[in-house]
Z-matrix of the N, CA and C atoms (Angstrom, degrees):
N
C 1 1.468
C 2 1.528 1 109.20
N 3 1.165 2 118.37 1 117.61
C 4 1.336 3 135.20 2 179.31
C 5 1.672 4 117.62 3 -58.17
N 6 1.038 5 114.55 4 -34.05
C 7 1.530 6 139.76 5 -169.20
C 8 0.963 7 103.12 6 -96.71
N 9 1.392 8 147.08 7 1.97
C 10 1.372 9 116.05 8 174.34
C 11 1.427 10 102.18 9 -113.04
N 12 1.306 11 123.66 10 134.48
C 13 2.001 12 133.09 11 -151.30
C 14 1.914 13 75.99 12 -105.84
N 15 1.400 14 87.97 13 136.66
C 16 1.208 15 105.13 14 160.51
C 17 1.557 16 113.09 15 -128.45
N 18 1.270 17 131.61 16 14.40
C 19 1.238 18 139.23 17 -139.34
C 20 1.707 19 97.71 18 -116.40
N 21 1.528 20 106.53 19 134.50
C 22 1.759 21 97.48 20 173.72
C 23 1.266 22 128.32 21 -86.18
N 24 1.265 23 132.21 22 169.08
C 25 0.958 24 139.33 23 -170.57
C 26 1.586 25 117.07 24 -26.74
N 27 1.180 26 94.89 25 -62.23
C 28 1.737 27 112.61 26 -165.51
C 29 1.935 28 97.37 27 -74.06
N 30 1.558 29 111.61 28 -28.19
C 31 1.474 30 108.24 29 177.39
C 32 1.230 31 115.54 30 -65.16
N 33 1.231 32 113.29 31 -47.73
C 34 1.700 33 131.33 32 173.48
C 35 1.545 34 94.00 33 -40.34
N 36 1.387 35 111.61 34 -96.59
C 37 1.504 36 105.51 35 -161.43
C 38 1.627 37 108.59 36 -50.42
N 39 1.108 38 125.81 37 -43.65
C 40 1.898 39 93.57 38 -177.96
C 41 1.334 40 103.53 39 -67.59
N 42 1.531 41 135.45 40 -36.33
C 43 1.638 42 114.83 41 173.46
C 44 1.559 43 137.49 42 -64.03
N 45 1.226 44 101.16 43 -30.61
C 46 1.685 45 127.00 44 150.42
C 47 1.250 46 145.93 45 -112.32
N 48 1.569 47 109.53 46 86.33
C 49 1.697 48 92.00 47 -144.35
C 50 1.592 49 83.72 48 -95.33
N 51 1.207 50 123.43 49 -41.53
C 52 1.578 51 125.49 50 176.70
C 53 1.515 52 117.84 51 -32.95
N 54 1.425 53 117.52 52 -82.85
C 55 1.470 54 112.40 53 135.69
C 56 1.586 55 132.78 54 16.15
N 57 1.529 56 101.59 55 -88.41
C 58 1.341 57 129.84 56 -178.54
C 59 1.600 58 105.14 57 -57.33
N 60 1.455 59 124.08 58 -50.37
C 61 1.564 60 125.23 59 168.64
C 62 1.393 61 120.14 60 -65.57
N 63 1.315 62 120.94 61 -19.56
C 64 1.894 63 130.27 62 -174.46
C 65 1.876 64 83.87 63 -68.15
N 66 1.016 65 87.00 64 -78.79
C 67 1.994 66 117.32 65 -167.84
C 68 1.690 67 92.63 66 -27.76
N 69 1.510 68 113.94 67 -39.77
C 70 1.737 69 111.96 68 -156.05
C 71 1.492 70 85.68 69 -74.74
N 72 1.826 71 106.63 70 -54.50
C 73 1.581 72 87.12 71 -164.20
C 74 1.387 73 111.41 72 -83.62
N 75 0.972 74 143.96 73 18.92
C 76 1.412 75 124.47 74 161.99
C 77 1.467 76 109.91 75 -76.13
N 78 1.779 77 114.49 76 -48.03
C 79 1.502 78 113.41 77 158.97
C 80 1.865 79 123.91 78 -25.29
N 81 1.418 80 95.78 79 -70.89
C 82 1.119 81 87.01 80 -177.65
C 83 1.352 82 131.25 81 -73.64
N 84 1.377 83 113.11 82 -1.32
C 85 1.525 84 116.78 83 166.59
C 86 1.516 85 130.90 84 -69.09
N 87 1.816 86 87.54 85 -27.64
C 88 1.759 87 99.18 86 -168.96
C 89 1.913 88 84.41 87 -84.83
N 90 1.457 89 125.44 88 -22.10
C 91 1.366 90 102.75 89 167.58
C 92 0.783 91 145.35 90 -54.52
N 93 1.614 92 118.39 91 -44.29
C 94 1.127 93 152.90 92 158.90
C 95 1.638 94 114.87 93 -55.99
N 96 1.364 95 122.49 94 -33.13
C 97 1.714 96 114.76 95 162.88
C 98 1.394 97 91.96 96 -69.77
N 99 1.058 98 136.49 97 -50.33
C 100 1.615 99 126.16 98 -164.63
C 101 1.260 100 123.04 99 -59.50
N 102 1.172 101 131.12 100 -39.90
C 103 1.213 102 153.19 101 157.81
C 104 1.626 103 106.51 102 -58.46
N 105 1.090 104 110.66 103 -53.18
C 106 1.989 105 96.83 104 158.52
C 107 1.464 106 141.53 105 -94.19
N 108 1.489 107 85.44 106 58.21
C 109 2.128 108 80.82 107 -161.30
C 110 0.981 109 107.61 108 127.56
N 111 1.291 110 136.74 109 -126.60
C 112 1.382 111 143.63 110 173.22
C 113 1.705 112 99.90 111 -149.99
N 114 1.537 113 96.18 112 150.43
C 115 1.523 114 104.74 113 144.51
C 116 1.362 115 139.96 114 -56.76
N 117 0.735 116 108.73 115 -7.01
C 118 1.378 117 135.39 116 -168.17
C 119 1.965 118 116.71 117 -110.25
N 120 1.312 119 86.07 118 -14.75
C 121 1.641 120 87.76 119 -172.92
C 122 1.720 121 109.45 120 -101.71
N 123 1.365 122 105.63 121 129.06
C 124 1.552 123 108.26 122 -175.22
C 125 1.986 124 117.83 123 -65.40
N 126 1.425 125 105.34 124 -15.73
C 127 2.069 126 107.82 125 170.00
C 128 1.596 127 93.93 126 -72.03
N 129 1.771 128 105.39 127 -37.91
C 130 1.431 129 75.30 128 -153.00
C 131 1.462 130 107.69 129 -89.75
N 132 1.515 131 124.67 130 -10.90
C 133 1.442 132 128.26 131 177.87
C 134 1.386 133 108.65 132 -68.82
N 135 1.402 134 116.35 133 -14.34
C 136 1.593 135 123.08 134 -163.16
C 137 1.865 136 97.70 135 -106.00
N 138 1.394 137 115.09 136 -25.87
C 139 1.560 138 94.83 137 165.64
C 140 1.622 139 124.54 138 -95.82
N 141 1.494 140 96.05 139 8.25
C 142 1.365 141 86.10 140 177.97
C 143 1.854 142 111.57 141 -115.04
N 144 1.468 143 106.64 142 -0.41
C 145 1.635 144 106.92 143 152.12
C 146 1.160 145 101.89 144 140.72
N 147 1.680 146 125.45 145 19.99
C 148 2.039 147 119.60 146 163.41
C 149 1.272 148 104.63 147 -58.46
N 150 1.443 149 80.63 148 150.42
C 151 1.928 150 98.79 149 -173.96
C 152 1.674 151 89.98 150 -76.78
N 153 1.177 152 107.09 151 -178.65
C 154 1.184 153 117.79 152 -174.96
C 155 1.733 154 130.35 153 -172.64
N 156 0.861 155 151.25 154 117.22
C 157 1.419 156 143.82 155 -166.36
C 158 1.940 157 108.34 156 -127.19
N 159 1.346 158 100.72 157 117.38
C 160 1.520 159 106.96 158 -169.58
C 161 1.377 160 112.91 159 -138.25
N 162 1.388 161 112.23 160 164.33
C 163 1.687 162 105.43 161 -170.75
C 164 1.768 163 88.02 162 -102.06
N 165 1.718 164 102.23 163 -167.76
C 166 1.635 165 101.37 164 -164.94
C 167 1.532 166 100.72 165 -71.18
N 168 1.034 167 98.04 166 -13.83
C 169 1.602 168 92.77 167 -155.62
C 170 1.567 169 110.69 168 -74.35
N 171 1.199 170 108.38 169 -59.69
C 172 1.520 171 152.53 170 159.23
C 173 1.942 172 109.88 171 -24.39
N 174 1.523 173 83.52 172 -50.91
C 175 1.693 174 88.26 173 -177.71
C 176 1.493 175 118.64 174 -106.02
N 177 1.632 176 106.66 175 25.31
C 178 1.752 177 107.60 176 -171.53
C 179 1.537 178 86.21 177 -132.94
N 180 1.365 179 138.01 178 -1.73
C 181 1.187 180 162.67 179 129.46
C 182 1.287 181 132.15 180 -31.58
N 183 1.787 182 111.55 181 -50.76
C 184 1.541 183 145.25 182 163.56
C 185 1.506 184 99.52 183 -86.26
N 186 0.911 185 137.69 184 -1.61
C 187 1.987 186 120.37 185 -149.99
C 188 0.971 187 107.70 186 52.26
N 189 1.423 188 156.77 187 45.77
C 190 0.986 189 132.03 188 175.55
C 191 1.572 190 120.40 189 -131.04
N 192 1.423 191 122.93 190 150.07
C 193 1.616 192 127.69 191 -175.82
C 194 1.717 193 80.42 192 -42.84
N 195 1.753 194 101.10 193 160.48
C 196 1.375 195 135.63 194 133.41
C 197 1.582 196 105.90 195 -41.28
N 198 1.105 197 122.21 196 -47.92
C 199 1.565 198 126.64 197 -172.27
C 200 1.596 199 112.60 198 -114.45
N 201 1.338 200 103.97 199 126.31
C 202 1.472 201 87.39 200 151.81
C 203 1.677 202 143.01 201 -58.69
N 204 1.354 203 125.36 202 143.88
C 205 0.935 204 111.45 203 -177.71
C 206 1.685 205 133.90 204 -85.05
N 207 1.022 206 119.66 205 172.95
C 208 1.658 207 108.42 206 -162.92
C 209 1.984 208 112.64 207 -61.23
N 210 0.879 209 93.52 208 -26.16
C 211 1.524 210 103.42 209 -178.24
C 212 1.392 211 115.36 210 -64.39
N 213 1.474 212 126.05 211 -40.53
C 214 1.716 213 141.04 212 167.87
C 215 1.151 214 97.67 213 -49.95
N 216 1.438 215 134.07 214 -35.46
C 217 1.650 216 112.59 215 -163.35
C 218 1.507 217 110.59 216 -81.50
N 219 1.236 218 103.12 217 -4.88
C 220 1.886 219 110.29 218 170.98
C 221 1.064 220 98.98 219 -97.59
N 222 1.301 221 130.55 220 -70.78
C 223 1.432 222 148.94 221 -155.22
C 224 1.748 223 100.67 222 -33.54
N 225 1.659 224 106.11 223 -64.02
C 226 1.416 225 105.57 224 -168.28
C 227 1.513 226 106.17 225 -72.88
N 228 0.808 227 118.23 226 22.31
C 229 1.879 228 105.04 227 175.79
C 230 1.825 229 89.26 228 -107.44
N 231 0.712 230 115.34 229 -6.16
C 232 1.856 231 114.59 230 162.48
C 233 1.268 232 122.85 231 -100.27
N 234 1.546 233 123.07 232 4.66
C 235 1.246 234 122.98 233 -172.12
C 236 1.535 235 83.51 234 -125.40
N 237 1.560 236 113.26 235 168.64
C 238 1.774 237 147.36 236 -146.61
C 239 1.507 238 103.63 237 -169.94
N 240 1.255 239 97.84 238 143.29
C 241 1.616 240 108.33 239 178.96
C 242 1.499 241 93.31 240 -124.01
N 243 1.067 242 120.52 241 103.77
C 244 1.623 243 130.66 242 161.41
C 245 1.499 244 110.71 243 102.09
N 246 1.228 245 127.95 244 163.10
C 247 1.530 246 109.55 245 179.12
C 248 1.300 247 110.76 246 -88.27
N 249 1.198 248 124.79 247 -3.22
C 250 1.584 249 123.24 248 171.86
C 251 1.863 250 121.57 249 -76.33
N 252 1.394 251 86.12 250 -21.30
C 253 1.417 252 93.64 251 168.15
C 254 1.210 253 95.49 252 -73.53
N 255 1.531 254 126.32 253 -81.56
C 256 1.410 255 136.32 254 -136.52
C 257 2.031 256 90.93 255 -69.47
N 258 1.145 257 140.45 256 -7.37
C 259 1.201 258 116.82 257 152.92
C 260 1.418 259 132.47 258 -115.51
N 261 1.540 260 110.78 259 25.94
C 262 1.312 261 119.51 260 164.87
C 263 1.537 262 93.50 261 -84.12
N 264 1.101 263 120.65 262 -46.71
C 265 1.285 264 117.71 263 -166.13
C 266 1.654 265 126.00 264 -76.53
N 267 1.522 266 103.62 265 -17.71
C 268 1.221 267 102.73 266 178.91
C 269 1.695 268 107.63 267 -91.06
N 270 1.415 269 95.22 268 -30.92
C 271 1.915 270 83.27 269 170.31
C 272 1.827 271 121.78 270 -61.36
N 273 1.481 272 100.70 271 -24.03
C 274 1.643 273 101.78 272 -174.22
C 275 1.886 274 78.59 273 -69.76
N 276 0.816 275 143.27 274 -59.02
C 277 1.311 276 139.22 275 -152.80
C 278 1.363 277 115.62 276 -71.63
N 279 1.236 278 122.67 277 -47.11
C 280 1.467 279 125.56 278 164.56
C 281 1.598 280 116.08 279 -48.45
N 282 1.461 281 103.89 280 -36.17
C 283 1.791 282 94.08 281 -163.52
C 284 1.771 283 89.25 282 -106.43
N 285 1.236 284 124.38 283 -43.17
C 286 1.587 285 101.06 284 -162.47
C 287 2.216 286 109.91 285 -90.45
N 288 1.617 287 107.10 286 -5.11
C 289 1.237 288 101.33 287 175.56
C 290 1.375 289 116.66 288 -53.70
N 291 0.954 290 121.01 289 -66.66
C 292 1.999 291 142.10 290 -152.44
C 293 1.088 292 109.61 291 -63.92
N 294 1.200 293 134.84 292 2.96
C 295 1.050 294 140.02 293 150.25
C 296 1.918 295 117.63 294 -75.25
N 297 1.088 296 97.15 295 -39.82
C 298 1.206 297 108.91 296 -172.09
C 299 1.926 298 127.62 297 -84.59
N 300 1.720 299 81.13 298 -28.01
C 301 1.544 300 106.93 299 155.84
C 302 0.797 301 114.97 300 -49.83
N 303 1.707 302 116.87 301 -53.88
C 304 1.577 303 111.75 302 -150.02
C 305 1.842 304 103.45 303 -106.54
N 306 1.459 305 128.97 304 -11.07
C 307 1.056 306 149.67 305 131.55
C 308 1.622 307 106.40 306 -21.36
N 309 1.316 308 129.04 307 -65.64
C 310 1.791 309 122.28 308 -159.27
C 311 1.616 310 99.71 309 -124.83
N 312 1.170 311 131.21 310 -8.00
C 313 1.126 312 143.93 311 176.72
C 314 1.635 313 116.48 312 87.93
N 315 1.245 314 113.21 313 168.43
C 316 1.931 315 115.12 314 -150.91
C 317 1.784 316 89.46 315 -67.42
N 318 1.503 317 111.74 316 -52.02
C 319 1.626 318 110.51 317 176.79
C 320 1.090 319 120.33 318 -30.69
N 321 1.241 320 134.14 319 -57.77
C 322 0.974 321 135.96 320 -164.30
C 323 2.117 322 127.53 321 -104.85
N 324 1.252 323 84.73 322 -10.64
C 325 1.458 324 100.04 323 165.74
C 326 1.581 325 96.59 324 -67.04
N 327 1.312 326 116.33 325 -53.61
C 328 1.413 327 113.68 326 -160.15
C 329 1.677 328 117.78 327 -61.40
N 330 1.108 329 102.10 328 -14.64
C 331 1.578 330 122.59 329 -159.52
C 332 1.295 331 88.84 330 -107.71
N 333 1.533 332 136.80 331 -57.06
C 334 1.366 333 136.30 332 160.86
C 335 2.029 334 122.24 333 -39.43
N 336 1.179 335 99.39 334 -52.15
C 337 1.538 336 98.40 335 171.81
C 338 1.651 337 121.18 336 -67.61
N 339 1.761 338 102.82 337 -38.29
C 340 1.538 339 75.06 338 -177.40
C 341 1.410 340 107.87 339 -92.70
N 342 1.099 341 138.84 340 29.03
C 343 1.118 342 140.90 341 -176.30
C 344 1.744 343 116.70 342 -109.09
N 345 1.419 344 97.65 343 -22.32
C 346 1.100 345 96.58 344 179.09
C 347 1.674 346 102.46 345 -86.78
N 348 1.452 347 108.67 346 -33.03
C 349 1.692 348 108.52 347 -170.36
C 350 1.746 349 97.72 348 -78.74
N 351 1.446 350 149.62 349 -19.30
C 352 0.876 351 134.40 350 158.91
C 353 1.913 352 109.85 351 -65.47
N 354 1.284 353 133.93 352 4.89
C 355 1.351 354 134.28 353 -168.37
C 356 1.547 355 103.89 354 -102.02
N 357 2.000 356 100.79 355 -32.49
C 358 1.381 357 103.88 356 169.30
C 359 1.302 358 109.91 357 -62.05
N 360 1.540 359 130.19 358 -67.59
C 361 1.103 360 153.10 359 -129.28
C 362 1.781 361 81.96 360 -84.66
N 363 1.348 362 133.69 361 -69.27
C 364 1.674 363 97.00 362 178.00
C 365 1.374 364 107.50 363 -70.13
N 366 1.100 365 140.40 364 -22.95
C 367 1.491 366 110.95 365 178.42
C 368 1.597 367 119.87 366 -50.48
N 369 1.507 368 105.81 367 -47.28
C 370 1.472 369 113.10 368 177.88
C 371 2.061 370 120.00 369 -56.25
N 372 1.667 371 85.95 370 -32.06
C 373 1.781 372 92.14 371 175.92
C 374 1.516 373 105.44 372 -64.73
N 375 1.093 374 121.71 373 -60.98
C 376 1.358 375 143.31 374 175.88
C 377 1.444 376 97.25 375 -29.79
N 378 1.409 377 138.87 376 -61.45
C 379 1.630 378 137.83 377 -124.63
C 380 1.321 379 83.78 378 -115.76
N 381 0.716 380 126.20 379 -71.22
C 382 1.532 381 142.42 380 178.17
C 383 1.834 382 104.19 381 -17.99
N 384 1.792 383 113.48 382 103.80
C 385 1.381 384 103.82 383 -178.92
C 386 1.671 385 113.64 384 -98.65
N 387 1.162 386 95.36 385 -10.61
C 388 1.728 387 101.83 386 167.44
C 389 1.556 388 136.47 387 -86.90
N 390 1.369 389 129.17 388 -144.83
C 391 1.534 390 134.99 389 135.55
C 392 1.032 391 119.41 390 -68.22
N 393 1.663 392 132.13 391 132.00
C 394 1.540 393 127.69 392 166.08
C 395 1.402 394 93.81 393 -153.99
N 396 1.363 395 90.10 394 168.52
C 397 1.402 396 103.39 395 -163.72
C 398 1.602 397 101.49 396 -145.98
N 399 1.303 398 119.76 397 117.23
C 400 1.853 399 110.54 398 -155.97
C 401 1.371 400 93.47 399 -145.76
N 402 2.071 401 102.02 400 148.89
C 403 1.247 402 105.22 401 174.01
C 404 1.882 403 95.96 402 -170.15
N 405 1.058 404 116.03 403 150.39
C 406 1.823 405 108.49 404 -158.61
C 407 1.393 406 93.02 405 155.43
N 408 1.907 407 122.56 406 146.86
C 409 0.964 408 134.41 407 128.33
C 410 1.825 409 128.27 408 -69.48
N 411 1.078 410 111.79 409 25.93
C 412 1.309 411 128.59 410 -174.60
C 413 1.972 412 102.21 411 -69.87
N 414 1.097 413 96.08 412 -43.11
C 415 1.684 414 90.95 413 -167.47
C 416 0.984 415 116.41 414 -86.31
N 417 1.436 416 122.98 415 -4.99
C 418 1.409 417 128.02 416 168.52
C 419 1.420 418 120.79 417 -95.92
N 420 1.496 419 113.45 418 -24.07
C 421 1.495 420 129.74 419 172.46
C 422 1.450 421 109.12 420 -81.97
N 423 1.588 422 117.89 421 -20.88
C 424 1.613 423 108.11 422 157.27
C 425 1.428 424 101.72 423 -74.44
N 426 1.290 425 128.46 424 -27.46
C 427 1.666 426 119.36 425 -179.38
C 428 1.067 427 125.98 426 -50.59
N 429 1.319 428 111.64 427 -24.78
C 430 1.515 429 122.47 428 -160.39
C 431 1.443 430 93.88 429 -122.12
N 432 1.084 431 132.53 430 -17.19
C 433 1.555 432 126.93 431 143.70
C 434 1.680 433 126.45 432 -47.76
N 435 1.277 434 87.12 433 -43.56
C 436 1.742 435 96.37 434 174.07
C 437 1.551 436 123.12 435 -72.59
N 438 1.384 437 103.50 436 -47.04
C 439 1.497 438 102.35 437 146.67
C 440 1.146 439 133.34 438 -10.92
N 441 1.362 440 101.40 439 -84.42
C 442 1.560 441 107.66 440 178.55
C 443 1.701 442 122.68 441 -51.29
N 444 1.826 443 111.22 442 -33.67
C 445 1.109 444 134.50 443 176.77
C 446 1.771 445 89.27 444 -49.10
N 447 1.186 446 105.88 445 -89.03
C 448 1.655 447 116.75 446 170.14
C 449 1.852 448 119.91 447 -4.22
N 450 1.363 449 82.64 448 -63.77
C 451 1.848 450 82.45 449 -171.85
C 452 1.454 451 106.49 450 -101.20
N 453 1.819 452 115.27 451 10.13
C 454 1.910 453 110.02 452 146.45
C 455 1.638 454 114.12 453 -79.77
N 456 1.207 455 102.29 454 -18.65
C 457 1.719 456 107.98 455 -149.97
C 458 2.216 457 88.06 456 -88.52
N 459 1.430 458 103.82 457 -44.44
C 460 1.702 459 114.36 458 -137.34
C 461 1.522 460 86.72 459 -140.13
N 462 0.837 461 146.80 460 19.19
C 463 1.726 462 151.36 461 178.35
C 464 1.379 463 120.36 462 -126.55
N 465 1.490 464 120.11 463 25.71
C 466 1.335 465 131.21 464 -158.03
C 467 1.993 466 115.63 465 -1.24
N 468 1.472 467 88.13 466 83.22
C 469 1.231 468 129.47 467 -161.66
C 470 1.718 469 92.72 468 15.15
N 471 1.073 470 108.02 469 107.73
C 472 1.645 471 124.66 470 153.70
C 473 1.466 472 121.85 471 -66.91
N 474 1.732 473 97.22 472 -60.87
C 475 1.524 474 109.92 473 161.49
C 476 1.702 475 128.86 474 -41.12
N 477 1.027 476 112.68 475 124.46
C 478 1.840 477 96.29 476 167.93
C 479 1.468 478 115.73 477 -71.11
N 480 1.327 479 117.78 478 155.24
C 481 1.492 480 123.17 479 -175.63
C 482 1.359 481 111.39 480 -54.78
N 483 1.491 482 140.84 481 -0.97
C 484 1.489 483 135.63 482 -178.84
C 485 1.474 484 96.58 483 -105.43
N 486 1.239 485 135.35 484 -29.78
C 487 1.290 486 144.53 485 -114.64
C 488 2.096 487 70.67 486 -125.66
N 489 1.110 488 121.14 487 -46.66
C 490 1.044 489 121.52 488 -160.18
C 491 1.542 490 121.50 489 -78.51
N 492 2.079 491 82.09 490 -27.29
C 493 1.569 492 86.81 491 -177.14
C 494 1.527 493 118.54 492 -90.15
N 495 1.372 494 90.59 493 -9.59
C 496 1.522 495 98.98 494 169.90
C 497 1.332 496 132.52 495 -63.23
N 498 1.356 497 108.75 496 -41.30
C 499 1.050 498 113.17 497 156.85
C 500 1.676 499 146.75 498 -79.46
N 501 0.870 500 89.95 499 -16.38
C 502 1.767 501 102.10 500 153.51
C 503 1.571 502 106.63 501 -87.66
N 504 0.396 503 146.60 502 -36.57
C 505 2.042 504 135.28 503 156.01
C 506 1.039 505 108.47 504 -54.54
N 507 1.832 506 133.85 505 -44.77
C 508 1.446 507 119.97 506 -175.84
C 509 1.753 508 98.10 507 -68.70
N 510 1.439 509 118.66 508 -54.91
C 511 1.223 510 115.26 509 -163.85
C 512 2.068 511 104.50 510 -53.09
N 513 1.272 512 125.42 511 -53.55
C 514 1.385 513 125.94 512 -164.16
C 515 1.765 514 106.10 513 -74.39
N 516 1.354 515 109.54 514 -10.14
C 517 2.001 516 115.81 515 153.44
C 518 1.019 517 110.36 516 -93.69
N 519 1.180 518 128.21 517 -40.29
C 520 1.552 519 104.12 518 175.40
C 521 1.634 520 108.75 519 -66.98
N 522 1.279 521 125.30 520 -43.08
C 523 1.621 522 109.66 521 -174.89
C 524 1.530 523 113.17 522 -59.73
N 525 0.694 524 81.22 523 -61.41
C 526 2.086 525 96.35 524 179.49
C 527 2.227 526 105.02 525 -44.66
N 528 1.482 527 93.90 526 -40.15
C 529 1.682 528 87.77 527 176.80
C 530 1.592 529 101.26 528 -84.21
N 531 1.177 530 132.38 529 -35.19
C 532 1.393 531 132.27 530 165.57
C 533 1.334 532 112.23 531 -31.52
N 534 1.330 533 116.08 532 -75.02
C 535 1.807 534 125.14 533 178.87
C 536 1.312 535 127.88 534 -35.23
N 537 1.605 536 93.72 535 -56.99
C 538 1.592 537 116.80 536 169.18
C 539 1.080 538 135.01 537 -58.63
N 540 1.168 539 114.60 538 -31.75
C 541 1.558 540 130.68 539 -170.16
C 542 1.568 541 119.97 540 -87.96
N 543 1.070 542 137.13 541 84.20
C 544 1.332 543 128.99 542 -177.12
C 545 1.596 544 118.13 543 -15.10
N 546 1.141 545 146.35 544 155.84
C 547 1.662 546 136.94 545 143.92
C 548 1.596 547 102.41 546 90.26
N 549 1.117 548 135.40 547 -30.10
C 550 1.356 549 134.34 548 145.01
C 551 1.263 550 155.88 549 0.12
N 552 1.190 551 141.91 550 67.96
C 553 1.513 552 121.71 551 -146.01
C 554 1.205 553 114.47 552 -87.49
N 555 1.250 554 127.30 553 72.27
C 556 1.689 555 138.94 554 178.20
C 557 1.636 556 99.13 555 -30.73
N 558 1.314 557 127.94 556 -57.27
C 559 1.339 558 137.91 557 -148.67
C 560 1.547 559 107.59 558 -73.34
N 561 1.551 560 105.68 559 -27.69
C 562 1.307 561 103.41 560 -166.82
C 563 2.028 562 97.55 561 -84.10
N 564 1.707 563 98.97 562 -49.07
C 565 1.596 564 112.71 563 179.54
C 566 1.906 565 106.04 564 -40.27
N 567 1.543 566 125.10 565 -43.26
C 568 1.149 567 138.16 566 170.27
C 569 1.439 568 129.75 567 -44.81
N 570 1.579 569 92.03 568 -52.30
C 571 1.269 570 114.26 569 -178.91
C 572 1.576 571 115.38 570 -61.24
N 573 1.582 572 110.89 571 -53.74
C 574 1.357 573 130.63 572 -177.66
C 575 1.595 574 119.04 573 -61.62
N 576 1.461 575 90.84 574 -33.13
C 577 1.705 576 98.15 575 169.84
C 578 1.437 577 114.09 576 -74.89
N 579 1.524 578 118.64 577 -40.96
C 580 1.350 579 112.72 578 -167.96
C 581 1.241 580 111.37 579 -75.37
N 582 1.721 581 110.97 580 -48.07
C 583 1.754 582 96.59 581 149.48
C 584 1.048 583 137.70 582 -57.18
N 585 1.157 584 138.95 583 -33.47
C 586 1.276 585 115.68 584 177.77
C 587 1.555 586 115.51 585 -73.87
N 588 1.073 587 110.83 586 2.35
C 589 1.995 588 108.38 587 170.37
C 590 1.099 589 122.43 588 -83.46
N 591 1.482 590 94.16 589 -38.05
C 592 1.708 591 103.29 590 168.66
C 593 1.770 592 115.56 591 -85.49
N 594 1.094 593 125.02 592 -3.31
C 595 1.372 594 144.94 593 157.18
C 596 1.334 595 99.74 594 -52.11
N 597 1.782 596 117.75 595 -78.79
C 598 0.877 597 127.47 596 -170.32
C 599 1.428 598 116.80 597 -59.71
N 600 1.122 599 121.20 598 -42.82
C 601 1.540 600 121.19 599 168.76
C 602 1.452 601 124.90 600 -57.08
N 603 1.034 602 103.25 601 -6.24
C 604 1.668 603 117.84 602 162.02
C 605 1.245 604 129.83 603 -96.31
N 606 1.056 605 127.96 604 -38.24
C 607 1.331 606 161.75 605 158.83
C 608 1.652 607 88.41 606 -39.67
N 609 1.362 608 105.58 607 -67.49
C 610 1.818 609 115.82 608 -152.63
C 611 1.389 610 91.72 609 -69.46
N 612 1.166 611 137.78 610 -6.10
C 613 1.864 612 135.28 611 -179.33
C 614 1.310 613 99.56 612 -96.41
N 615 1.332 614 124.27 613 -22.95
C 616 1.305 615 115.76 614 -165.61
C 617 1.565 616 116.13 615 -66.05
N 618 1.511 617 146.82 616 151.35
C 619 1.278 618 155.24 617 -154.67
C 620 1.827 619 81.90 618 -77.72
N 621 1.193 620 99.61 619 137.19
C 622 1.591 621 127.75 620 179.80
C 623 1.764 622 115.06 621 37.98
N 624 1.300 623 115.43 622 43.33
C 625 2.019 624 109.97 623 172.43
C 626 1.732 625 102.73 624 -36.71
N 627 1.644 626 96.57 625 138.87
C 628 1.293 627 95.74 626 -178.47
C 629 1.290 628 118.57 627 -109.94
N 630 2.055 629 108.47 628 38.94
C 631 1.292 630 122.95 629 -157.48
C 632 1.666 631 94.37 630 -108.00
C-alpha cells in the first residue's frame, strides 16, 4: 500500500518538501483568515482570494469585478472555510500526495497540483449558474487523485492493486458525497479530476516520466 506514510517528521519534509510547503501554507493562511475575521466569514474569504461568481448587482455591492480576477484562481486553493475543512483536506494531502511527488518529481508535482486546482476553480466558475462563493484545496487533491487514476488505467499498473483500489473508492465517495451533500462544490472536485488526467497525460509524454 502506497499510502500508508511511515516516514518521520523530519523524513517527510526532506522527501516531500513540495507537499510539506502546500500543507504549511494553507496552515498559515487559515491563520491569517483568523486573525482577520474569521475563516468562516465570506468579506474576509473574499479579500483574501475566494473564487466567486456574482451578478452586477451583487458584485458592485461587495466592490467587486463582475469577474474574478486571475490571481483568485490560485489564491483560493490556499484558503479554507472552517477548520474542518482545512483538515479534511490537509490529511487527504499529507497521506495520499508523496507518493506522487516522488513518482514525477517535486518540480513538477508543484506545477501539476496547482494547475490542476486552478482547473477546478474555473471549472466551478464556468458551471456554476447561480451565486457562489468557493475556496478549498479540494480541486487539486482530486488532481492528484486522477493521477493515480491515470497511471492505474495507462501506467502499466505502477500502482499496486490495494493502492489502486483505494483510490477508485476514494474517487467514486467522494463524487457521490459531493452530489449529495448540500454546500459542496461538485464542479470544482470535477474539474480537478478531469484536469488532472489530462495533466497527467501530458506529463506521461513528457521525455523520461519518473512514474
Amino acid at each position: 500500500m502506497q499510502f500508508i506514510r511511515y516516514e518521520s517528521f523530519r523524513q517527510y519534509l526532506k522527501q516531500y518538501p513540495v507537499t510539506s510547503l502546500l500543507i504549511a501554507v494553507n496552515i498559515v493562511m487559515f491563520i491569517v483568515l483568523t486573525f482577520n475575521g474569521s475563516s468562516t466569514s465570506t468579506p474576509t474569504l473574499l479579500r483574501f482570494g475566494a473564487m466567486y461568481k456574482l451578478d452586477a448587482a451583487s458584485a458592485a455591492s461587495l466592490g467587486l469585478p463582475a469577474a474574478p480576477a486571475l490571481w483568485r484562481y490560485v489564491a483560493a486553493i490556499f484558503l479554507h472555510s472552517g477548520p474542518y475543512h482545512l483538515l479534511f483536506n490537509m490529511f487527504n494531502l499529507l497521506v495520499f500526495a508523496p507518493p506522487l511527488e516522488r513518482a514525477i518529481g517535486s518540480f513538477r508535482y508543484a506545477f501539476f497540483y496547482l494547475l490542476a486546482g486552478v482547473c477546478g476553480n474555473l471549472a466551478s466558475y464556468l458551471l456554476h449558474s447561480g451565486i457562489f462563493f468557493g475556496v478549498g484545496a479540494s480541486g487539486a487533491i482530486y488532481g492528484v487523485y486522477a493521477a493515480y487514476l491515470y497511471m492505474s488505467f495507462f501506467g502499466a499498473n505502477r500502482l499496486d492493486p490495494s493502492s489502486r483500489q483505494t483510490v477508485i473508492t476514494i474517487v467514486a465517495i467522494g463524487v457521490v458525497y459531493s452530489i449529495a451533500v448540500p454546500g459542496i462544490d461538485i464542479f470544482a472536485h470535477l474539474g480537478g479530476l478531469v484536469g488532472g488526467f489530462l495533466l497527467m497525460a501530458l506529463l506521461a509524454r513528457r521525455p523520461h516520466p519518473r512514474y
